[in-house]
C-alpha positions, 0 to 999 in steps of 0.5 A: 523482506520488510518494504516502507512506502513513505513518500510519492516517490516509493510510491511513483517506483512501486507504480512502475513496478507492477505497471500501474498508472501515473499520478494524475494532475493534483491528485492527493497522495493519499489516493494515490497510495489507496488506488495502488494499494488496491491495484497491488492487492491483486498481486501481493497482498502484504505489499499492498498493506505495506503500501497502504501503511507507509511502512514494512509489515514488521512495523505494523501498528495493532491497528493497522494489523487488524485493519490488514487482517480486516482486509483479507477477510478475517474476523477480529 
């Protein structure tokens, strides 16, 4: 099932989830998200696209489709 991500909130709740760090003094959201979306990677790759995107795969932009696939070592 489809997951959107689209304020530090979902994020700070995605964190305790998989048991990852809190957001640090004055770090910027969108570090937060990439640093969670890497830790997440590891675990479920698709939710950490979801992460890293803001929104569900199933509302995925063609780039961020490529940018997924880029990741997971696919050649487009």
């Amino acid at each position: 099932m489809p997951m959107d991500f689209p304020d530090m909130k979902s994020l700070q709740f995605a964190a305790k989830v998989h048991k990852f760090r809190e957001v640090e003094e004055g770090e910027a959201e969108e570090h937060y998200r990439n640093a969670l979306a890497d830790h997440v990677s590891t675990i479920d790759f698709l939710e950490s696209e979801e992460i890293r995107n803001k929104v569900g795969w199933d509302r995925f932009t063609d780039e961020q489709n490529r940018d997924t696939l880029r990741r997971r070592g696919f050649r487009c």
